[in-house]
N, C-alpha and C positions, 0 to 999 in steps of 0.2 A: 249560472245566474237565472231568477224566474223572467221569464221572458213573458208577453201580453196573454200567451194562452195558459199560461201557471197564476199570471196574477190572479185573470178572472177568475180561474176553479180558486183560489184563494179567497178570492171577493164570495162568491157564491157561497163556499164553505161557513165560513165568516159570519155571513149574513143570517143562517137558520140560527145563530146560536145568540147573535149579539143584539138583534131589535125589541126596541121594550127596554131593555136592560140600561140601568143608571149606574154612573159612574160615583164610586164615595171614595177614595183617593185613589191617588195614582204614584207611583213607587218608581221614581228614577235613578237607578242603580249608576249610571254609566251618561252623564252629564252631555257628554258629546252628540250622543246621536241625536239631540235636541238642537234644532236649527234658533237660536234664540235664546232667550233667559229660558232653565228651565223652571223656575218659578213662574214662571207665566205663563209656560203652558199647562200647569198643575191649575192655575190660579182661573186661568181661561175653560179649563174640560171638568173640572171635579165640580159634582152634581148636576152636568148634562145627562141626557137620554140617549142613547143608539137611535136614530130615525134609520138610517140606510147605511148600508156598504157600497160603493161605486171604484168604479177604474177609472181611469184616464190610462192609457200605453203600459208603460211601467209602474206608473203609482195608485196604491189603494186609499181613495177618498172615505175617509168615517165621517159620514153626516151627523151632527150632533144639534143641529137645530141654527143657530146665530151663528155657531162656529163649526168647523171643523178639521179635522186633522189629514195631512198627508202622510203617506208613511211610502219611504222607496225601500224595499228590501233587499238593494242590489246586490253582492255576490252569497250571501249565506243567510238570511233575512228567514224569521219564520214565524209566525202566531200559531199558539196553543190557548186552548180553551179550557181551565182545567179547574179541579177545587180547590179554591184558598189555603187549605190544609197539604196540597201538595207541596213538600222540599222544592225551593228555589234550587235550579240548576247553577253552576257556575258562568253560563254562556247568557242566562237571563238578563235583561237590562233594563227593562221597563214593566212595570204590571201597575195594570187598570184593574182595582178593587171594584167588583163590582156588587148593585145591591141586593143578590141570590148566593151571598157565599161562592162564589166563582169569580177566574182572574181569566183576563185579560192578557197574558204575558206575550213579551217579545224578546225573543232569542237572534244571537247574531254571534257567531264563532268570528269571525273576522273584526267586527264590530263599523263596515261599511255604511251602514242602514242609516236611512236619514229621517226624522219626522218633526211637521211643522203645522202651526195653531194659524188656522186663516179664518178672515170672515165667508161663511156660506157665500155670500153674494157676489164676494170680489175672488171667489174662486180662479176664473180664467183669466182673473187679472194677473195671478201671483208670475212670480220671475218665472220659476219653475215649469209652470203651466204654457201660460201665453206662446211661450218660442217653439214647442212640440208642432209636429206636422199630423195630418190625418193616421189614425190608425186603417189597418189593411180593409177593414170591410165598412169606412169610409164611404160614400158616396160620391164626396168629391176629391179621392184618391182617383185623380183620371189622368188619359196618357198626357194632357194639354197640362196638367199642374205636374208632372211627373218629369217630363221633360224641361220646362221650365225651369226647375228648380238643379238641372244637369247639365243646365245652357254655361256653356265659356267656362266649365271647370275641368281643371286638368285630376280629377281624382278617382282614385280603381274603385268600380263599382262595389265592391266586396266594401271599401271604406263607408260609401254615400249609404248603403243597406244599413249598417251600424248606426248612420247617424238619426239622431229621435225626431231633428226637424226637418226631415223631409218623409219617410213613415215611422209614425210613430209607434214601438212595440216592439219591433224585431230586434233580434241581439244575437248571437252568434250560430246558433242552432242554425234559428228559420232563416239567417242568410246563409249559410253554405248551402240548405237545403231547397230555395228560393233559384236559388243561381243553377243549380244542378237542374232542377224541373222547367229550368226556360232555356236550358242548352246555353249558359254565358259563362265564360272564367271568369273567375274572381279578378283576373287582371285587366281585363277590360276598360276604358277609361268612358267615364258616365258620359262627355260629349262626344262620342261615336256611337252608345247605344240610342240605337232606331223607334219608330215607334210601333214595329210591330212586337221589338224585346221588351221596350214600355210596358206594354198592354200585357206580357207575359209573364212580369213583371210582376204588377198589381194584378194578375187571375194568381198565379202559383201564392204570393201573396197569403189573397185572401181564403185561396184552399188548402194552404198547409195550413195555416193559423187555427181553421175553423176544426178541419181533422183532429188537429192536438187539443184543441178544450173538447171536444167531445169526448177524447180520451182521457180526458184528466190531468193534458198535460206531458211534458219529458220527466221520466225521474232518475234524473241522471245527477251522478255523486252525491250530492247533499240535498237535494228539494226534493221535500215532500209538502203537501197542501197542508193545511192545518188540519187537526187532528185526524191525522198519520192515511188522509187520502192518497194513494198512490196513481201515479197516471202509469200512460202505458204506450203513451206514441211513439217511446224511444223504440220500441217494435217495430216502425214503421220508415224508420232513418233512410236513406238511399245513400249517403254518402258520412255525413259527421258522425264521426268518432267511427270509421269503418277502412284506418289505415293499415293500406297493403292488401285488403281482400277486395274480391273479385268485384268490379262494376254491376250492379243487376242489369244494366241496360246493354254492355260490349264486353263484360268478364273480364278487362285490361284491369290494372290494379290502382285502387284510391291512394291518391298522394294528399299528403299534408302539411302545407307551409305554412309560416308566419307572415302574414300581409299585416303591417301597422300593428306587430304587437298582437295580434291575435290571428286561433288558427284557423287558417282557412282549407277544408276538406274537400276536395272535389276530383273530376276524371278529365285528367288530359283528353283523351281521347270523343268525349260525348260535350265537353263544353270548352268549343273554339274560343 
């Protein structure tokens, strides 16, 4: 799944191709991934402009002037930038015609992906939005709101990392990888960690996060950026997707359980 440092290099990518550019229809293969009528999100974007591409955590904001779109891409989610004359794939589901003979398309093998028609202005108002907590390089991602939001819960840290309203971004990578870099097991239970693991917490955080957009990203099984950017942090792992080989830090060997439905990678030995 793209996680906050895939969105942005998505957003970025996105953006050289798409501002300027008007929409003259829009082509909804697959009804569902439309949070709402989708006549009315045809009705609402067809003949707006691209102002901007934006993030929010996991979702890529398309400014289009009065309105604009969210779009979640979560487990298989992907934009292509391509020429109108390009054969629709079978995995295609939405394409934005746009006014230079080029589309817009969005692909989704799972068919998970979600997108919705909001007013520009009441952005942070939407359901979706409002409940999200600070992304990692936040500013008021601090150990005082970190803790807080850990106070009187009986839940494994590995779990609270996943959740979008207390940081928003992280999904299953940057928390095994998070956990690993501040010495914590994934089973840990959020009201015992301290606030010096806090603080370690939100640094590992915001310095794995920053690493992987510089690198473009994990490209790991199916995510690639829009057109065919490859990242390269998966390079850089210390623990996910690294079961049975050696620890970089004690050489003891990475186990891999399932905490809550999903896996959690990490080293007995380096994180008490």
């Amino acid at each position: 799944m793209p996680e906050i440092a895939e969105v942005r290099v998505v957003r970025d990518t996105l953006k050289k191709s798409l501002i300027g550019k008007k929409i003259v229809n829009i082509k909804i293969l697959y009804p569902r991934i439309i949070v709402g009528s989708a006549e009315n999100f045809r009705y609402e974007l067809v003949k707006s402009t691209f102002r901007d591409v934006k993030s929010i955590g996991k979702w890529l904001v398309f400014d289009l002037g009065e309105k604009s779109f969210l779009s979640h891409l979560r487990m298989e989610g992907k934009y292509f930038y391509v020429p109108s004359s390009t054969p629709v794939g079978k995995h295609t589901h939405v394409i934005f015609k746009l006014d230079n003979d080029m589309d817009l398309r969005y692909d989704d093998v799972r068919k998970f992906g979600r997108m919705e028609v909001v007013n520009t202005e009441e952005l942070y108002e939407n359901a979706s939005i409002k409940k999200l907590g600070y992304e990692p390089d936040d500013m008021r991602l601090t150990n005082a709101y970190l803790l807080d939001k850990f106070k009187n819960k009986n839940t494994l840290i590995k779990v609270a990392l996943l959740d979008q309203t207390i940081i928003n971004g992280l999904g299953n990578i940057y928390a095994n990888e998070v956990l690993f870099a501040s010495s914590i097991s994934p089973y840990r239970h959020i009201e015992d960690i301290t606030e010096k693991e806090a603080q370690a917490i939100i640094d590992n955080s915001y310095r794995i996060t920053k690493k992987s957009y510089e690198e473009g990203g994990c490209t790991i099984r199916s995510y690639t950026s829009s057109l065919g950017v490859i990242g390269h942090f998966q390079d850089y792992l210390q623990v996910h997707g690294r079961e049975d080989e050696e620890c970089k830090r004690c050489g003891k060997a990475i186990k891999k359980e399932k905490i809550d439905g999903r896996s959690a990678y990490y080293c007995e030995h380096c994180q008490k």
